[in-house]
N, C-alpha and C positions, 0 to 999 in steps of 0.2 A: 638647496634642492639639487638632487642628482643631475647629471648631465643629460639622459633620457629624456628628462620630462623639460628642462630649462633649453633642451634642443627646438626641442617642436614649439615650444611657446617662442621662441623666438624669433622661429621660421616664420609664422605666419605675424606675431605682430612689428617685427623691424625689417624682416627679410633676410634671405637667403644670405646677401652679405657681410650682413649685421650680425649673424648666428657664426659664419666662416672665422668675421674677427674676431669673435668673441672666444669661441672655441674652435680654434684654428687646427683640435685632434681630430675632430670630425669633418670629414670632407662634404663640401657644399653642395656637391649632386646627390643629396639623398632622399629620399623618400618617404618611407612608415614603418612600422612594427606594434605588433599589441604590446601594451604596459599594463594592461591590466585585462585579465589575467595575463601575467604576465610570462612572456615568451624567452624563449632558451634564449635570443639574441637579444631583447633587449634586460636581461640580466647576464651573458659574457661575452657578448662580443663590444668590439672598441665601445667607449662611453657606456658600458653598459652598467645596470646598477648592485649587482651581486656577485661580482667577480670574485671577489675574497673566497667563496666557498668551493668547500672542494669538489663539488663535480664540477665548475665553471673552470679550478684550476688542473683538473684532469684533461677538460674537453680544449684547452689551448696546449695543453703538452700533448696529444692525440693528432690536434692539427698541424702540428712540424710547423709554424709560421702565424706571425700575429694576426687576429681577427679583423675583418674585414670591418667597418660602421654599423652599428647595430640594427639601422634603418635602411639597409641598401643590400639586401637580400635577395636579387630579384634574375628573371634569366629573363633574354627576349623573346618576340618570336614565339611563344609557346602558343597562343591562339587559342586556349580552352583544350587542347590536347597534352593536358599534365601528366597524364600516365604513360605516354609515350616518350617525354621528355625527363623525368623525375624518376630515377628507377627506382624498387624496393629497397629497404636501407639508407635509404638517402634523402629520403623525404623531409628533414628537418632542416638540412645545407642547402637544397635545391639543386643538390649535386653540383657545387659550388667549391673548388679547394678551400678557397677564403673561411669556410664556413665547416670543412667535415666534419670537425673535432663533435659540433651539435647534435652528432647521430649515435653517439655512443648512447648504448644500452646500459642505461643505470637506473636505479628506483629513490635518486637522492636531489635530482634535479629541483631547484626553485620552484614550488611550485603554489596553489591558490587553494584552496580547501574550498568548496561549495558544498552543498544538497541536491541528491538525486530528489529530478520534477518540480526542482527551482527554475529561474526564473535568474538566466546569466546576465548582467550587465558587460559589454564588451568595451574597451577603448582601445581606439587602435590612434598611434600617434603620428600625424601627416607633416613631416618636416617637408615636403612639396604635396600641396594638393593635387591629387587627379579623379578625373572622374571614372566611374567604373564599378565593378558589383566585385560583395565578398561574399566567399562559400565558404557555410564554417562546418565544419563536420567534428565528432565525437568516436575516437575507439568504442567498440563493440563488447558488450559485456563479454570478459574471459579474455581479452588483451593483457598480454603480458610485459612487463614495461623491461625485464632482463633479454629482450630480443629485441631485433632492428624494429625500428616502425614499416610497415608494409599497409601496401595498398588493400589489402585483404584483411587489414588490419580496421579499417575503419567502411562505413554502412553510405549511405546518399547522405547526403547534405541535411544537415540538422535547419537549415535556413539559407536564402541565398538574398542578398539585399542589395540591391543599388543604389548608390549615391547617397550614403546616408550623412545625415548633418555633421558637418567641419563646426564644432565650440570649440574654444580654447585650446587650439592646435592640433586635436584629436578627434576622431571617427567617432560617431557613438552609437551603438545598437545595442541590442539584447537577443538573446536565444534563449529557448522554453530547454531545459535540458530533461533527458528519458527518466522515466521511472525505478528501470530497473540496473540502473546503473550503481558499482561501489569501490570504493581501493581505488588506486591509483589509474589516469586514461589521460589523455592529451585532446586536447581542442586543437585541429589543425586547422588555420586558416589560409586560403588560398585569395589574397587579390588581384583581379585582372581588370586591370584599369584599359582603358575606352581612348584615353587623350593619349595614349603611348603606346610603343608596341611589349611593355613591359610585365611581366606575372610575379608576385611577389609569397612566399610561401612562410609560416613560421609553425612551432608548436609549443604550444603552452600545454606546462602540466599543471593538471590537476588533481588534488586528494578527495573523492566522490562521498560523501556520507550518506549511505543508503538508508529508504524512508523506512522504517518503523513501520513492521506489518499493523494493519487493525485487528483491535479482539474480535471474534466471530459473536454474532449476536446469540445467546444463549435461550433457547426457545423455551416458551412456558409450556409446560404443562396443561391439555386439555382438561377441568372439571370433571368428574365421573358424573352424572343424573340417574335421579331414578326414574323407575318406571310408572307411568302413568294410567289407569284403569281407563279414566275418562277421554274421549276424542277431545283434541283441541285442548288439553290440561298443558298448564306452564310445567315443562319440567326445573325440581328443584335441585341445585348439584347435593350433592350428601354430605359435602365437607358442612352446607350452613342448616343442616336440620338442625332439630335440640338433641341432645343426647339423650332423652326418655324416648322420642323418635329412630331414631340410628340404633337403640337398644333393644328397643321391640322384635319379639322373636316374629317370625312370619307366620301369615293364617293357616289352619289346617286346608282349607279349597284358597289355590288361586286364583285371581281373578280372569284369568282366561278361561273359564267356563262360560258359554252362548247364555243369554239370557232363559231360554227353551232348559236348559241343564240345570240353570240352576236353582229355575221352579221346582222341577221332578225332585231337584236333591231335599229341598227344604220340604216338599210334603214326606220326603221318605224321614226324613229328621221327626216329624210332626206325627206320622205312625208310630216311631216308637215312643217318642213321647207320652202317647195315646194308652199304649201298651203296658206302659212301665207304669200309667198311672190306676190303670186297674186293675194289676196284678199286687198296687199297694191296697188298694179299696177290698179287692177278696181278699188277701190275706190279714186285712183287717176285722173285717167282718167274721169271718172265721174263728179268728183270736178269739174276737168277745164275744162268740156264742160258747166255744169251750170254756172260757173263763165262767161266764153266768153258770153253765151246767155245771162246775166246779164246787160253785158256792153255794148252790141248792143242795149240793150230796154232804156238803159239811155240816149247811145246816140239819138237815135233814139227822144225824149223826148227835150232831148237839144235842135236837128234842129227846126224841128216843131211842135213841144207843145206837151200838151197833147192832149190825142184822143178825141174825141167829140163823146158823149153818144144819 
């Protein structure tokens, strides 16, 4: 196991001196740092666990001087007045020489992948327990990781927690992380411990996986209906008539005619029907009185000849 993590479990299960003999590179007055996700110091600064790569071996040829403990990042005296103590660009060292090289502006830095509007597990590793509350804050969407880190750089506190459970040598809590979060931002965490007059600063990077929009719900389509003559009729839509229904041409009178209308029309209907039917009756009768008188002059013809002129 790396030196980070076999620090702190040390510390708390043999003691402080027990960890100094053990790993006499780390010096015995130190304190914490997150390991997961995990922080610029405790992947290059002394004991830390990613030295080897290169922005951990840029950010120690930057600082002119070897790294300070990877757990002992801390200034006094700050009293919750960080931004008066901590200037812009510096936010990562705690404006700490031991530490500048951690402020360089790179997009290669060690860092933790998650999901935007996950649900962060934090460990923060307590090589000496103190009591006291952490503020963890999150860059702001459109942080750009090729510039210093700035105070203007990050929003309120994503969480602020006091005295959270010491397991297995480490701090443990969780943050609800934003929504609209993607691409590369740093979790800054600031500890101000209570039993000391000590503030402790680090910053973990992190690669954001922004959530996957939802498809928009595709709206149906209202049914057409038809029209209903009767008050109070179910209307039926027209897609489920039968097709001899749907096909039928429409009446010559609509049915928006008043009741009063469309008596008047049916007797006017029933007039000519009246009309047409005795204009068949005379001109019938007619017929067969010409036709009879027809037959009489033929016969007539037949018997005794024609007339003599």
């Amino acid at each position: 196991m790396r030196s980070v993590r076999r620090t702190a479990a040390l510390a708390v299960a043999g003691g402080i001196a027990a960890a100094a003999t053990v790993l006499p590179a780390v010096p015995a007055l130190a304190h914490g740092a997150p390991t997961s996700p995990i922080s610029r110091t405790a992947a290059c600064a002394a004991g830390g666990e990613r030295t080897g790569t290169a922005a951990c071996k840029a950010a120690l040829a930057a600082n002119g001087r070897p790294f300070g403990s990877f757990d002992n990042l801390r200034v006094p005296n700050v009293a919750g007045k960080d931004r008066q103590f901590i200037p812009d660009g510096n936010l990562c060292s705690g404006d700490l020489p031991e530490f500048q090289g951690l402020d360089l502006a790179r997009t290669d830095w060690p860092s933790t992948k998650v999901t935007a509007g996950s649900t962060l597990d934090v460990t923060y590793a307590g090589t000496i327990p103190h009591e006291g509350s952490f503020r963890l804050y999150l860059t702001r969407q459109g942080y750009d990781p090729a510039k210093p880190l700035s105070w203007g750089d990050l929003g309120s506190p994503l969480a602020e927690i006091k005295d959270p459970p010491l397991r297995g040598g480490s701090y443990r809590m969780s943050v609800k992380l934003p929504k609209d979060r993607s691409g590369r931002h740093v979790l800054y965490t600031v500890w101000q411990t209570s039993s000391t007059p000590d503030t402790y600063y680090s910053c973990s990077d992190l690669v954001v996986k922004a959530v996957a929009a939802a498809a928009a719900p595709t709206k149906k389509p209202t049914p057409k209906t038809s029209r209903s003559a009767e008050p109070g009729a179910v209307a039926v839509p027209l897609d489920a008539q039968s097709p001899a229904v749907a096909a039928a041409p429409k009446a010559e009178h609509e049915s928006w005619l008043s009741p009063a209308a469309a008596q008047a029309d049916d007797r006017v209907e029933l007039g000519h029907q009246i009309v047409i039917a005795a204009l068949i009756v005379i001109t019938g009768v007619t017929a067969g009185a010409g036709f009879m008188r027809l037959r009489a002059a033929r016969a007539q013809v037949h018997r005794f000849g024609p007339p003599h002129r």
